[in-house]
LOMISE-392967 format. One record per atom (N, C-alpha, C): residue number from 1; residue in three letters; atom name; x negated, y, z negated. Coordinates in Angstrom, 3 decimals. Each point is the difference from the previous one (the first is absolute). Last residue first. Layout:
<rs>
{r NUM, "ALA", "CA", {X, Y, Z}}
...
</rs>
This chain:
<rs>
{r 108, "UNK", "N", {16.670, -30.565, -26.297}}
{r 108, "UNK", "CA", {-0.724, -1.007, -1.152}}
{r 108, "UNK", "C", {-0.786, 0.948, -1.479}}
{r 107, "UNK", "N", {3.315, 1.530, 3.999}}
{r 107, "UNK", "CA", {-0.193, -1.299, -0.213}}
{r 107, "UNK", "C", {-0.108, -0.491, -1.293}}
{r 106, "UNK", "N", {-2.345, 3.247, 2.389}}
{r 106, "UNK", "CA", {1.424, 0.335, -0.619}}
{r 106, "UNK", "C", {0.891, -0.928, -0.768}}
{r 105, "UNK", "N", {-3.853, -1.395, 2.767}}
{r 105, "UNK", "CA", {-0.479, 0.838, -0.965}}
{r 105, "UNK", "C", {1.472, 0.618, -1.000}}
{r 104, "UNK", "N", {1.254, -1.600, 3.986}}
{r 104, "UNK", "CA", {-0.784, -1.252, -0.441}}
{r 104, "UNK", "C", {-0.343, 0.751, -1.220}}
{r 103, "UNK", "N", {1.441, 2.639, 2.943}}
{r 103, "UNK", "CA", {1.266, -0.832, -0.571}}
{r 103, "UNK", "C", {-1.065, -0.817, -1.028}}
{r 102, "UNK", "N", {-3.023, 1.774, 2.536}}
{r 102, "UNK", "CA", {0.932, 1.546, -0.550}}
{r 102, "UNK", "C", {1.083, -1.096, -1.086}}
{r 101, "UNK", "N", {-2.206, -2.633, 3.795}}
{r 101, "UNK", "CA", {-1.145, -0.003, -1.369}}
{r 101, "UNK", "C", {0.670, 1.581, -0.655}}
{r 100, "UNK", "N", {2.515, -0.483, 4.126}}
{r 100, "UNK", "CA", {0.694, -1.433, -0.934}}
{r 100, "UNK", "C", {-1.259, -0.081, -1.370}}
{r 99, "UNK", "N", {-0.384, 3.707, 2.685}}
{r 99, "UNK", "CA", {1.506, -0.111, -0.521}}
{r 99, "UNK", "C", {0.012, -0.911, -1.070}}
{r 98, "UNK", "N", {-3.660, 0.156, 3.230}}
{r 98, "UNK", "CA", {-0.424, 0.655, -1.063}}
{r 98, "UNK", "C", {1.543, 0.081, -0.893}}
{r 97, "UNK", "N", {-0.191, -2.905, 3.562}}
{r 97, "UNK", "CA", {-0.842, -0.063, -0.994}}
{r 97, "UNK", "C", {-0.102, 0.748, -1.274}}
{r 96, "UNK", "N", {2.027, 1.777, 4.299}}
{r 96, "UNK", "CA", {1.276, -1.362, -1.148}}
{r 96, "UNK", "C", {-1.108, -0.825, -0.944}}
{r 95, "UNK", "N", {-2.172, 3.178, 2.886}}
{r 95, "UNK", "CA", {0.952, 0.700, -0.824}}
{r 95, "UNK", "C", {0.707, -0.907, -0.992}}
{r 94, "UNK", "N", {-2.789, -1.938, 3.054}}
{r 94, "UNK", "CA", {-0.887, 0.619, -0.796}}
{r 94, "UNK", "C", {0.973, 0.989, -1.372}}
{r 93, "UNK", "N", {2.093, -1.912, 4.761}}
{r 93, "UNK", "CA", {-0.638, -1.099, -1.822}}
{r 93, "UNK", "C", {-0.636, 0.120, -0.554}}
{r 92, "UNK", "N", {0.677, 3.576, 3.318}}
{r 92, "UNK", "CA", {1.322, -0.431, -0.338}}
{r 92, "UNK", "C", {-0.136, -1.043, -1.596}}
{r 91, "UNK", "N", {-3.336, 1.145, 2.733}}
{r 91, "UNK", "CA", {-0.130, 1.036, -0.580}}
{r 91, "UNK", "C", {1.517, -0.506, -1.389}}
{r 90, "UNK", "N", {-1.452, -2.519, 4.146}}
{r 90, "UNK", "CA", {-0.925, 0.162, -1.421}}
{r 90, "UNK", "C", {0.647, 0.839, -1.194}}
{r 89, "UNK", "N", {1.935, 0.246, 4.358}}
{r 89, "UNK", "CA", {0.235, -1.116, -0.760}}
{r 89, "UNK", "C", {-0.555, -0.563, -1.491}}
{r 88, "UNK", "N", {-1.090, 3.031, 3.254}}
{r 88, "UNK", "CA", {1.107, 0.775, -1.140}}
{r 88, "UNK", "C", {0.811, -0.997, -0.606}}
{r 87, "UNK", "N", {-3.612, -0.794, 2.913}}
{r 87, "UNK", "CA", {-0.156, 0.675, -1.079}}
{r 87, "UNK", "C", {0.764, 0.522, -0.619}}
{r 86, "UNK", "N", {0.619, -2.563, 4.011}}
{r 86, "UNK", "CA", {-0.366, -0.511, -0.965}}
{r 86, "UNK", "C", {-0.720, 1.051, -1.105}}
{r 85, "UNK", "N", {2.084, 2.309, 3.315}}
{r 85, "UNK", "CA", {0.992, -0.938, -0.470}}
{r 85, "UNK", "C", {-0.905, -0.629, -1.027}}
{r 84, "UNK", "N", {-3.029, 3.723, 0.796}}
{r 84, "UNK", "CA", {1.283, -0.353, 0.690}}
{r 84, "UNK", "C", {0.740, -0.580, -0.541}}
{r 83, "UNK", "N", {-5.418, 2.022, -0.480}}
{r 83, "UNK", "CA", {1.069, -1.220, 0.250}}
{r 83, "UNK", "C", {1.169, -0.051, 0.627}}
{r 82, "UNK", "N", {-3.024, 4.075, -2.093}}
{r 82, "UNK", "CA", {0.117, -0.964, 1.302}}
{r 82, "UNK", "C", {0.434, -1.197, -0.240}}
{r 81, "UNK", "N", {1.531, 4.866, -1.135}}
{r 81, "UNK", "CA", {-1.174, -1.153, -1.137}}
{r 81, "UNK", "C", {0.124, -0.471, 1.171}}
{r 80, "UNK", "N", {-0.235, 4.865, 0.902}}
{r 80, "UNK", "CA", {1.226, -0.716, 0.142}}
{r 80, "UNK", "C", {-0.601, -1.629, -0.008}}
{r 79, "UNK", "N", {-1.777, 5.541, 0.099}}
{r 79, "UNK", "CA", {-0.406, -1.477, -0.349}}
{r 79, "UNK", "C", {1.229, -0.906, -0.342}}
{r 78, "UNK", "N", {-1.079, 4.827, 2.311}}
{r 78, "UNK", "CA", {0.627, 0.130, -0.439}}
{r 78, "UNK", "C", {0.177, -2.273, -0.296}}
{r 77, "UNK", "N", {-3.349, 4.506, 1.627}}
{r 77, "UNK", "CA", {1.072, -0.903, 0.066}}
{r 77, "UNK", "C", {0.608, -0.963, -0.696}}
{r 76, "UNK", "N", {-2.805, 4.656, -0.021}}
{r 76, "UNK", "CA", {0.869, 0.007, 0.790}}
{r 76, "UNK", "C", {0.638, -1.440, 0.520}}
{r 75, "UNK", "N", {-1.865, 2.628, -4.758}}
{r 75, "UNK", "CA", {-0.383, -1.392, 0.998}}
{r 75, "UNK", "C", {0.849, 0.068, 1.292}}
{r 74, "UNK", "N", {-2.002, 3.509, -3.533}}
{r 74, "UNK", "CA", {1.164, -0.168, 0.247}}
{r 74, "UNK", "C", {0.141, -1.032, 1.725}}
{r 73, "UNK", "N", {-3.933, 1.573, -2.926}}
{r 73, "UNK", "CA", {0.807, -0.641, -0.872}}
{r 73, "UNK", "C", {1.726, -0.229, 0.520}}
{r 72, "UNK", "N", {-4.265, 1.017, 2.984}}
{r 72, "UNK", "CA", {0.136, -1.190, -1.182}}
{r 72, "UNK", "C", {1.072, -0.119, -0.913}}
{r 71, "UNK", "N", {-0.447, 4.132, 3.000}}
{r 71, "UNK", "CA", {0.695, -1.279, 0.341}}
{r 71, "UNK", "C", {-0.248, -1.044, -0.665}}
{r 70, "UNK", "N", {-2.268, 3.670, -1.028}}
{r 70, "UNK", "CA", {1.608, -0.068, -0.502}}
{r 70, "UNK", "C", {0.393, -1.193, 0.515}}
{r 69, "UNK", "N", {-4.782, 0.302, -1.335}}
{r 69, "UNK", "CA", {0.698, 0.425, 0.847}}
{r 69, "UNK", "C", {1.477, 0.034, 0.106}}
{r 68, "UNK", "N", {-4.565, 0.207, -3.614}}
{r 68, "UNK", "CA", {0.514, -0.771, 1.143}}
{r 68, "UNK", "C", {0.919, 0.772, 0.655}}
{r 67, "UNK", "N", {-2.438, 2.188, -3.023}}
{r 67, "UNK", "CA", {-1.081, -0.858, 0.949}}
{r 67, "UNK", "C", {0.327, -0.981, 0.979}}
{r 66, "UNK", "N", {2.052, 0.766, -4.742}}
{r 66, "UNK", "CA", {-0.546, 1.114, 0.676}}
{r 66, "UNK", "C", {-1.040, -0.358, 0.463}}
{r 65, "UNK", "N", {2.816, -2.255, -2.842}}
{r 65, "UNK", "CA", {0.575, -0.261, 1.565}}
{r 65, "UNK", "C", {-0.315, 1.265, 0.297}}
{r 64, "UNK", "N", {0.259, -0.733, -4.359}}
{r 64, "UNK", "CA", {-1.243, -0.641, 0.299}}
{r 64, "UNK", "C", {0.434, -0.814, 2.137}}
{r 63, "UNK", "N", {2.207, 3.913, -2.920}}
{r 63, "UNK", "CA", {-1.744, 0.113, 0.195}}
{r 63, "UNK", "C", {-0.544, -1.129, 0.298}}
{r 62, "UNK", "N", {5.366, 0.230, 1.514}}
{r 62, "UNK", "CA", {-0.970, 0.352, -1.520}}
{r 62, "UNK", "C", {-1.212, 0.274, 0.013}}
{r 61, "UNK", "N", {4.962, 0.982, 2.707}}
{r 61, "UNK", "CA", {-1.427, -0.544, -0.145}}
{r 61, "UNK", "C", {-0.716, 0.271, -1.148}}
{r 60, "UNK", "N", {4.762, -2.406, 1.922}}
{r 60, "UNK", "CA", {-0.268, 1.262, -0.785}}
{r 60, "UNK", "C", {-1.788, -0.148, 0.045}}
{r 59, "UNK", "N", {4.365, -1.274, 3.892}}
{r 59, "UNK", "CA", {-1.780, -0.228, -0.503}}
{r 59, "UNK", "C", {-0.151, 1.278, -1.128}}
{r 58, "UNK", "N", {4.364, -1.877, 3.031}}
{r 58, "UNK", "CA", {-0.136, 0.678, -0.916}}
{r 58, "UNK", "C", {-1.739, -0.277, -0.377}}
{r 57, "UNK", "N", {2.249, -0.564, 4.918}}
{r 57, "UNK", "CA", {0.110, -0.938, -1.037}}
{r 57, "UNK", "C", {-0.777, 0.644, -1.245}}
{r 56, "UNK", "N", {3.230, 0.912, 4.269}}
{r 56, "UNK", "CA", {-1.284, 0.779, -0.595}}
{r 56, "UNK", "C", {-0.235, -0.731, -0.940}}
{r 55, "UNK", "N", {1.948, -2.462, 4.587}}
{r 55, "UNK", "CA", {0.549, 1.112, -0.844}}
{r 55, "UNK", "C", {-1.309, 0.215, -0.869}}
{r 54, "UNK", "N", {-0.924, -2.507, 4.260}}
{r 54, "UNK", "CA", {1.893, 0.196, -0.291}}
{r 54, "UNK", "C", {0.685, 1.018, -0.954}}
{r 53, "UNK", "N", {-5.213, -0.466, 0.868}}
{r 53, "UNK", "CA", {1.119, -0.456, 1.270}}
{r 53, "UNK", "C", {1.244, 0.025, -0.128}}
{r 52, "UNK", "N", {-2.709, 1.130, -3.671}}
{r 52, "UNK", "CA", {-0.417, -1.102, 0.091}}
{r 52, "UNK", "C", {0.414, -0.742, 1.783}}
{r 51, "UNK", "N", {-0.842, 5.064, -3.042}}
{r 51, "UNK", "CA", {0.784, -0.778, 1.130}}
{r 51, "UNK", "C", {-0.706, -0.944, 0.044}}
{r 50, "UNK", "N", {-0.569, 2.647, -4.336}}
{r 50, "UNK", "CA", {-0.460, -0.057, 1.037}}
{r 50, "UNK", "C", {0.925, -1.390, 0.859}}
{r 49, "UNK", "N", {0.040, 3.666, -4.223}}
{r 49, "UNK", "CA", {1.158, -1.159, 0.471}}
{r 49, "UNK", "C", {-0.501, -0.304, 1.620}}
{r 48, "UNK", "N", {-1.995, 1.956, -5.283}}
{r 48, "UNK", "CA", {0.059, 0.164, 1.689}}
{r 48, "UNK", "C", {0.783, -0.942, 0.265}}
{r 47, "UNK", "N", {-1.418, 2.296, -4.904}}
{r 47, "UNK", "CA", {0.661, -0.403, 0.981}}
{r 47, "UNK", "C", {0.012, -0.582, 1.295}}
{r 46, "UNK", "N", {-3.584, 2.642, -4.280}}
{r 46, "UNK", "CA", {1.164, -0.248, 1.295}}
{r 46, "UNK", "C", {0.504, -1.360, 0.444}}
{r 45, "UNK", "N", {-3.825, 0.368, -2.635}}
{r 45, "UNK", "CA", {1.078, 0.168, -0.727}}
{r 45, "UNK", "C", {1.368, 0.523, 0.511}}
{r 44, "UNK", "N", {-4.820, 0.743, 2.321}}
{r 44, "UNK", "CA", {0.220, -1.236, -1.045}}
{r 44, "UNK", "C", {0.917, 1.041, -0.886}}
{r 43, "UNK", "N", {-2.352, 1.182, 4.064}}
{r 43, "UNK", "CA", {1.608, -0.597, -0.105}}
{r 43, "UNK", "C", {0.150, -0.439, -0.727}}
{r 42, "UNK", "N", {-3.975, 2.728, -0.062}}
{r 42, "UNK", "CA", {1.002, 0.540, 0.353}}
{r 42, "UNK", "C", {1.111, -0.568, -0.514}}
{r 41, "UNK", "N", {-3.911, -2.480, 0.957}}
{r 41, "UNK", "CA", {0.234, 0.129, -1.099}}
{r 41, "UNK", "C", {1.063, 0.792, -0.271}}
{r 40, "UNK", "N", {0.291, -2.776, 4.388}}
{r 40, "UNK", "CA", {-0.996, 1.392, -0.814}}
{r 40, "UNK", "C", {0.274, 0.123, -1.069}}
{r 39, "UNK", "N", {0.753, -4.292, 3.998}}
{r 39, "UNK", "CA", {0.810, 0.691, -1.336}}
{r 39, "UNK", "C", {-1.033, 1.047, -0.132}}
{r 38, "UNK", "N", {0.750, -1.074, 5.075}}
{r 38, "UNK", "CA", {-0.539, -0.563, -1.114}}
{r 38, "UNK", "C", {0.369, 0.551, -1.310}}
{r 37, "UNK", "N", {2.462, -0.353, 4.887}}
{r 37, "UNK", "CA", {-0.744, 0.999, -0.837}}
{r 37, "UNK", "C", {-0.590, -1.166, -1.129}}
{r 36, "UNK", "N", {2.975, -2.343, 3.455}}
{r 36, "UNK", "CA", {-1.663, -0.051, 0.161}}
{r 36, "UNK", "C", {-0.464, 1.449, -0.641}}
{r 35, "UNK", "N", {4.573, -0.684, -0.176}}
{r 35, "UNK", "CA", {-0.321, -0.930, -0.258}}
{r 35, "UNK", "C", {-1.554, -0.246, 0.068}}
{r 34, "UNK", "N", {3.579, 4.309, 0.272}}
{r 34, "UNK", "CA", {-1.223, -0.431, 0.657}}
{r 34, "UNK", "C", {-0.593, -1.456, -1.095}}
{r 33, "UNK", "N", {4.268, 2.229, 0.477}}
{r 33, "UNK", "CA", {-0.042, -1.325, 1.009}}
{r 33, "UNK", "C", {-1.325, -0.272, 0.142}}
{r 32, "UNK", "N", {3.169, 2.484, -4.317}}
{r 32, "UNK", "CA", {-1.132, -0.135, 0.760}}
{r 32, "UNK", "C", {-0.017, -0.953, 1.173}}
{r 31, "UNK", "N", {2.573, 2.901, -4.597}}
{r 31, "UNK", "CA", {0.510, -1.156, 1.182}}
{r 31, "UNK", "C", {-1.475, 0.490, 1.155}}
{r 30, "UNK", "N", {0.990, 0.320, -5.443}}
{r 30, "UNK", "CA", {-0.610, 1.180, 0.850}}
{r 30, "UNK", "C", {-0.090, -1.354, 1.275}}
{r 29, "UNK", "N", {2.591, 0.546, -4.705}}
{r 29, "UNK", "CA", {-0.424, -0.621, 1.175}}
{r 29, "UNK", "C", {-0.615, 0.608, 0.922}}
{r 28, "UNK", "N", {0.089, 2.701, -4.568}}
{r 28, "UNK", "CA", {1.155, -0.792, 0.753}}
{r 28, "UNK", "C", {-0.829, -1.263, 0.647}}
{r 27, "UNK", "N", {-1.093, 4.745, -2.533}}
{r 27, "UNK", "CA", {0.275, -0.624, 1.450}}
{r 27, "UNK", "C", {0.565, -0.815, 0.378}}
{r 26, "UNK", "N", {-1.149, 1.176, -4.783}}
{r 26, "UNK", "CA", {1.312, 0.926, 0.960}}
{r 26, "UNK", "C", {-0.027, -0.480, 1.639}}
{r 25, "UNK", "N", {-3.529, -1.953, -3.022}}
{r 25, "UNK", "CA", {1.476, -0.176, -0.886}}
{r 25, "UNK", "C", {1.178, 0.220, 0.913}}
{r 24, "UNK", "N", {-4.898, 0.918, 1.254}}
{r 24, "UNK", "CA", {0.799, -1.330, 0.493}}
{r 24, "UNK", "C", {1.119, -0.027, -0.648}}
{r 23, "UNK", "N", {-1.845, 5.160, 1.670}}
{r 23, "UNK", "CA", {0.545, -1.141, -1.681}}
{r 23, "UNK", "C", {0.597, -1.699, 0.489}}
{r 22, "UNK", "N", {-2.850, 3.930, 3.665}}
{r 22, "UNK", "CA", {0.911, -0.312, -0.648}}
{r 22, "UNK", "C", {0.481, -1.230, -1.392}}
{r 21, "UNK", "N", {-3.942, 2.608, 3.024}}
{r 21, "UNK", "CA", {0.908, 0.671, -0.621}}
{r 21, "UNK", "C", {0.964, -0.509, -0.675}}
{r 20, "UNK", "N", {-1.487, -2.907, 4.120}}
{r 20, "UNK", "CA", {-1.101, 1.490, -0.646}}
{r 20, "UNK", "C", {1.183, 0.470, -0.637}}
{r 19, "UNK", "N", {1.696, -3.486, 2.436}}
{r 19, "UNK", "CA", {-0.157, -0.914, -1.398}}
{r 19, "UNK", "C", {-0.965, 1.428, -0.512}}
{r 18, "UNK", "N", {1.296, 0.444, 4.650}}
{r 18, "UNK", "CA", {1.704, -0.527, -0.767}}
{r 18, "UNK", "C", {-0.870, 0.015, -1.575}}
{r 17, "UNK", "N", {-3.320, 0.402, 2.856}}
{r 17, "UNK", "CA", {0.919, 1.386, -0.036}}
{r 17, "UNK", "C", {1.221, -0.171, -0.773}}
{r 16, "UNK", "N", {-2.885, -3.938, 1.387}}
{r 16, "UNK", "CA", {-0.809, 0.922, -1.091}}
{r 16, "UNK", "C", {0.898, 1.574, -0.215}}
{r 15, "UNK", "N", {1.775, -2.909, 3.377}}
{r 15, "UNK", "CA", {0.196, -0.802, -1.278}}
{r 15, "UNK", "C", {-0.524, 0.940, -0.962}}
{r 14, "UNK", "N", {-0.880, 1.134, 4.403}}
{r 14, "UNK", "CA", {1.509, 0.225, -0.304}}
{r 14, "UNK", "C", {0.024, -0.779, -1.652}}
{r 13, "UNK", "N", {-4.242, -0.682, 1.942}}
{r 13, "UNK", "CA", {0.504, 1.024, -0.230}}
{r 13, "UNK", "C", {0.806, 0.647, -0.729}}
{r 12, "UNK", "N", {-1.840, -5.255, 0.112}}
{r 12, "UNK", "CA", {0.739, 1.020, 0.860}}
{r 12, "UNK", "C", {-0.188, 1.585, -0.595}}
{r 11, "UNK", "N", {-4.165, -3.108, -1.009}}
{r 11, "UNK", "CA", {1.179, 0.120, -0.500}}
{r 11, "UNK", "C", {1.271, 1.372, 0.826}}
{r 10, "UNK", "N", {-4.802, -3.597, 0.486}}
{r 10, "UNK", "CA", {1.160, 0.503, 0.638}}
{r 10, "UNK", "C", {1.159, 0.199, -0.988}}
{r 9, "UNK", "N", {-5.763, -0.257, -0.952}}
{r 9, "UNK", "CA", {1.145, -0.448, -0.342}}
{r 9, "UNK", "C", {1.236, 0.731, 0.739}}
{r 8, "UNK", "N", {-5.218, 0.750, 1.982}}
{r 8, "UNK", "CA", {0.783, -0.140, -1.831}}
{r 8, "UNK", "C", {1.246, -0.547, 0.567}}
{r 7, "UNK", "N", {-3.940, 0.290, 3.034}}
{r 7, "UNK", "CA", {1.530, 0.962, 0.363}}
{r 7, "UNK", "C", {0.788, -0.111, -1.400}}
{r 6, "UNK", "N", {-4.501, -1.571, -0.016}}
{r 6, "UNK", "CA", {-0.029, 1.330, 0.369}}
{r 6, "UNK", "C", {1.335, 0.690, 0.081}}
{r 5, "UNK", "N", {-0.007, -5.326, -0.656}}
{r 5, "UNK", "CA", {-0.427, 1.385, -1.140}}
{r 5, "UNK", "C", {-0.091, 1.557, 0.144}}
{r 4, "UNK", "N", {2.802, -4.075, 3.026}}
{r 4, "UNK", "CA", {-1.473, 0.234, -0.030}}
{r 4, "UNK", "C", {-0.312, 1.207, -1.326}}
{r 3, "UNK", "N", {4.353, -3.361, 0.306}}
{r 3, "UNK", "CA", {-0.488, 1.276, 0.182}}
{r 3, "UNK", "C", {-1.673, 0.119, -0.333}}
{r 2, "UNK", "N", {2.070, -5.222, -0.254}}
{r 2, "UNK", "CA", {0.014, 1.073, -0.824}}
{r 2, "UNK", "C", {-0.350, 1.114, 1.406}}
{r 1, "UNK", "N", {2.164, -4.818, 0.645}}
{r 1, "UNK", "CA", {-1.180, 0.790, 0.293}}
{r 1, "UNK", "C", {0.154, 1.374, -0.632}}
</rs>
């Protein structure tokens, strides 16, 4: 659900003060928790290392991520393949395939 128009776009404060005045070259990382500020033209070409819950996860910004939000680009979880035993079984004779068509070609 988007921000009603009258109240414009949420961009933290504290953030717009760290990034006024200063050279994206020379700044650095600029470490953030506000995950719900929105991007400003301002931030483009900075840094940010916004908290994902556990640690700061690096976001460089570009122009065409003005309008979204920090937390998009820094995912807070963390995707682990699904399957299990029988898939790594797959995975396993998919490898010795590709070995044994490597030899094969070599080979010949």
């Amino acid at each position: 659900m988007s921000r009603s128009l009258y109240k414009g776009p949420y961009v933290d404060e504290k953030l717009l003060k760290k990034v006024s005045g200063k050279n994206p070259k020379e700044a650095g990382t600029i470490k953030t928790w506000a995950r719900d500020s929105m991007i400003s033209p301002e931030m483009v070409g900075f840094t940010f290392g916004v908290h994902n819950g556990k640690d700061h996860v690096e976001v460089f910004v570009s122009e065409e991520m003005v309008g979204h939000r920090l937390g998009e680009f820094s995912p807070t979880k963390k995707f682990i393949r699904h399957g299990g035993k029988m898939q790594k079984e797959l995975e396993q004779k998919k490898k010795e395939a590709e070995i044994a068509a490597a030899k094969a070609a070599k080979a010949a």
